[in-house]
N, C-alpha and C positions, 0 to 999 in steps of 0.2 A: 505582718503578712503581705508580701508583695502578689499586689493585683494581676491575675493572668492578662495578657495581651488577648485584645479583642480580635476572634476568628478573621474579621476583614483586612488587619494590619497585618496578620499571619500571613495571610493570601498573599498582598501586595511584595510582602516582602521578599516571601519567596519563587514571586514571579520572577521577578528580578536576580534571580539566583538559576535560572532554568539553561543556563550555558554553562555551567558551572558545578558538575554532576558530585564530583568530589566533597563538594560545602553541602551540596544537597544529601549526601546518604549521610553525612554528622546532621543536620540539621533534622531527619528523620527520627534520631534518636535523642532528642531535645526533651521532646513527650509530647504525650496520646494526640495533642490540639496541631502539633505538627506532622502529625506522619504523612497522612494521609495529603495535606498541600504539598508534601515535597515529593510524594511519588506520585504527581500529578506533572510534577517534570524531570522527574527520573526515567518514568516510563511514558516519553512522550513519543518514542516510537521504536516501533516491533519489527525485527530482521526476521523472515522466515527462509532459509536457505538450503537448497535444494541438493547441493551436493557431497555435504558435511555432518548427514545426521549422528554420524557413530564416531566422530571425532571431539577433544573437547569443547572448544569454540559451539562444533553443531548443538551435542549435547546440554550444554548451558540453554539456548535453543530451544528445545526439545521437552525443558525442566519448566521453562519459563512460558510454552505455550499451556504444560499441562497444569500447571497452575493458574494461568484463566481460564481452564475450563471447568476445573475442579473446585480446586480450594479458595480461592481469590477473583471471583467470576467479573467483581468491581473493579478490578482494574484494569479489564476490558476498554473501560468507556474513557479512559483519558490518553490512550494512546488519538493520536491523531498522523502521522506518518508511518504510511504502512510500507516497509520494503520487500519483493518477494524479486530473490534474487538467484542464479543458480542453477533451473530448472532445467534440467534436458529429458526430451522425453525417451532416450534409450539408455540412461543414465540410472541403473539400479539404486545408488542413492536418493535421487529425485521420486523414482517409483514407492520407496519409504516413502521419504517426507509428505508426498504429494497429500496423502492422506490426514495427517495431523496438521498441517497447511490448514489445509479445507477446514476442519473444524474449527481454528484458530480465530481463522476470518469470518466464521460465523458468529463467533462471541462480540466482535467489534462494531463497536455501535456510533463513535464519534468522529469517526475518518476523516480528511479534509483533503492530506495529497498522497497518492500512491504512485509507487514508481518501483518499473520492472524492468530488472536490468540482466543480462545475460540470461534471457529465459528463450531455448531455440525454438524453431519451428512447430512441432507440432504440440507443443505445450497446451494449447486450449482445447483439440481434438483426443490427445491423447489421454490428460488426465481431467475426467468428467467431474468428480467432485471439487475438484481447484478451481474446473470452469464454470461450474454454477454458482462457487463461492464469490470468486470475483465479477461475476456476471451481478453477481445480487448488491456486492460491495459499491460497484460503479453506479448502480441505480439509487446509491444514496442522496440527498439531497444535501449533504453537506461535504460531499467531493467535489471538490472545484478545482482541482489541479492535480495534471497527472503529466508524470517524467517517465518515456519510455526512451532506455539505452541499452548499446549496444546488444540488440536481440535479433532475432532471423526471422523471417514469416515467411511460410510455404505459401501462401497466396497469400494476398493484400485483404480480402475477404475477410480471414483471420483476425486481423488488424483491427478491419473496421465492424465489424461485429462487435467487440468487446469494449471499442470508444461507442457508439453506437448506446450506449444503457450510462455512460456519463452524459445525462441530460443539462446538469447544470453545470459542466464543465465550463471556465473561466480561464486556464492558464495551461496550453499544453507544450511539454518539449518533449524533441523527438533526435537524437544524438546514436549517429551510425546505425540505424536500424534499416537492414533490407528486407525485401519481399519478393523472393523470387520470382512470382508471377504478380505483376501489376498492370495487365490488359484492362481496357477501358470495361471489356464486358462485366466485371463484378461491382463498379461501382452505382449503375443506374437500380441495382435491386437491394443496395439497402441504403437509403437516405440517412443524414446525421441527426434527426428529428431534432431539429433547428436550435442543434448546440452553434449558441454564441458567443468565440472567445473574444478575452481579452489583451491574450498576448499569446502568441505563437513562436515557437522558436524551433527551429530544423535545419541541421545539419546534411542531413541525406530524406527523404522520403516528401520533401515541397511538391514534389511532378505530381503527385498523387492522390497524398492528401488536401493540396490547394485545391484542387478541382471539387473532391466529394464533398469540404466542408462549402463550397460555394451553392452545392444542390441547393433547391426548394425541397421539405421533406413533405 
């Protein structure tokens, strides 16, 4: 009788397989001692998209949120890249998703970097549940990096409101995102509550944000 492989040599192994998604869904079906390491980097991170809920692509999506929230609530916890991407807020598809979004981001518990990319203007005022979901996400203590692209902000306010609850943020990039009002007068009323990064990177939005993240908060 050949000796099962010890759970920790499991692990190792298929760390090192977490680029390599293909070997990882065979490697799932090895048995019981392996499934569960290999869709520790299978589902190492969660697309939630805003404008595709009734297409295939969305629908896979859609299958895939309502299974952690339902049947599979554990594999919640090893997603660590969250992307919410797609969001407009006159966008009837977005208006769907907005809401299964939210609960999505509620089941997540291990987050590290979030990055929101083509989500426009009124995305944080418009849909209330998405903005308290990501309002709570950002105050995790294990987000330390966050990627915002190509997105539009009705006022800079918007913005920094929601970096603003990334207290332990450590690595921000910020790539073609405007604000259409970024007057000095919204930055003195909400300080960064002494988010310290450690690497900055900005394509467009440095006039701005260089200043607010310089406050005393």
């Amino acid at each position: 009788m050949v000796e099962p492989l010890p759970n920790e040599l499991i692990d190792h192994v298929l760390e090192n397989l977490y680029s390599d998604k293909a070997t990882l869904k065979k490697c799932a079906s090895v048995g019981k001692a392996w499934v569960r390491a290999s869709q520790r980097g299978l589902f190492e991170t969660i697309v939630l998209n805003g404008s595709y809920p009734s297409s295939t692509r969305g629908s896979v999506k859609t299958k895939l949120a309502w299974l952690i929230a339902n049947e599979k609530p554990y594999l919640a916890s090893y997603f660590r890249l969250l992307k919410v991407v797609d969001f407009y807020p006159n966008h009837p598809s977005s208006k769907e998703a907005a809401p299964w979004a939210a609960q999505v981001i509620q089941r997540l518990t291990e987050v590290n970097h979030i990055l929101l990319e083509h989500c426009d203007e009124d995305i944080v005022p418009e849909f209330p549940l998405l903005r308290e979901a990501l309002y709570n996400i950002f105050d995790f203590p294990s987000v330390t990096r966050v990627t915002i692209r190509s997105c539009n902000y009705r006022k800079f306010v918007d913005l920094a409101s929601l970096l603003s609850h990334a207290i332990n943020l450590k690595a921000l990039t910020v790539d073609n995102v405007r604000c259409l009002s970024t007057t000095s007068d919204f930055i003195p009323n909400l300080p960064p509550r002494s988010i310290k990064l450690d690497q900055f990177a900005a394509s467009t939005g440095i006039e701005y944000l260089t200043p607010w993240f310089q406050q005393e908060s």
